[in-house]
C-alpha positions as CSV (number, residue, x, y, z in Angstrom):
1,X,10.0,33.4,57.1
2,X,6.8,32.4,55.0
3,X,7.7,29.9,52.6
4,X,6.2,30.4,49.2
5,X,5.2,27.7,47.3
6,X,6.6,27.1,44.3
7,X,4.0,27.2,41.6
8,X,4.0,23.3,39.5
9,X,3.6,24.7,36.0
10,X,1.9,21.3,34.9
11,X,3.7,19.8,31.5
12,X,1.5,20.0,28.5
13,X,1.2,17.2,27.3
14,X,1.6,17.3,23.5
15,X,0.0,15.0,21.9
16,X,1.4,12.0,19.7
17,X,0.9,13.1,15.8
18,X,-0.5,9.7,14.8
19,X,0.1,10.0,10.7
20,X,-1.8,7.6,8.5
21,X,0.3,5.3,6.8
22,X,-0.5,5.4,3.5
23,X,-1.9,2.3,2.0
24,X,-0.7,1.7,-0.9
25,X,-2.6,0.0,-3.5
26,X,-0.8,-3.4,-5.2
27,X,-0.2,-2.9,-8.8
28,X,-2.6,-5.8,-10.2
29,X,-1.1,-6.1,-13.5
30,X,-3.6,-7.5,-16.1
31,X,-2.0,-11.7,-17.0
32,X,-1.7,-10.6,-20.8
33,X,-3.9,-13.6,-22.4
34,X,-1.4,-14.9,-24.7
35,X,-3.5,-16.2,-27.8
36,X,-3.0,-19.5,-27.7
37,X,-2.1,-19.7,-31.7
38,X,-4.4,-22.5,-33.9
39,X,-2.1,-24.0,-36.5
40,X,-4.5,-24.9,-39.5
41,X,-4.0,-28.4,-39.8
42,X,-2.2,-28.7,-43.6
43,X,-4.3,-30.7,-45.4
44,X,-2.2,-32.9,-47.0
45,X,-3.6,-33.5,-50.8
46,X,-4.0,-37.1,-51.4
47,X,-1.7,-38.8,-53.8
């Protein structure tokens, strides 16, 4: 009796979707330069 050989169907390999992670940009929030506020020195009026 002839023995067939039974045909390897080779695995495809699928390959690995590699997905970008997504870099996401820091928020650089502006420091709000808070004025610093002059206070006019009152000039007192001499007695």
């Amino acid at each position: 009796t002839p023995v067939e050989p039974t045909p390897v169907e080779p695995t495809p390999v699928e390959p690995t979707p590699v997905e970008p992670t997504p870099v996401e940009p820091t928020p650089v929030e502006p420091t709000p330069a808070e004025p610093t506020p002059a206070e006019p020195t009152p000039a007192e009026p001499t007695p």
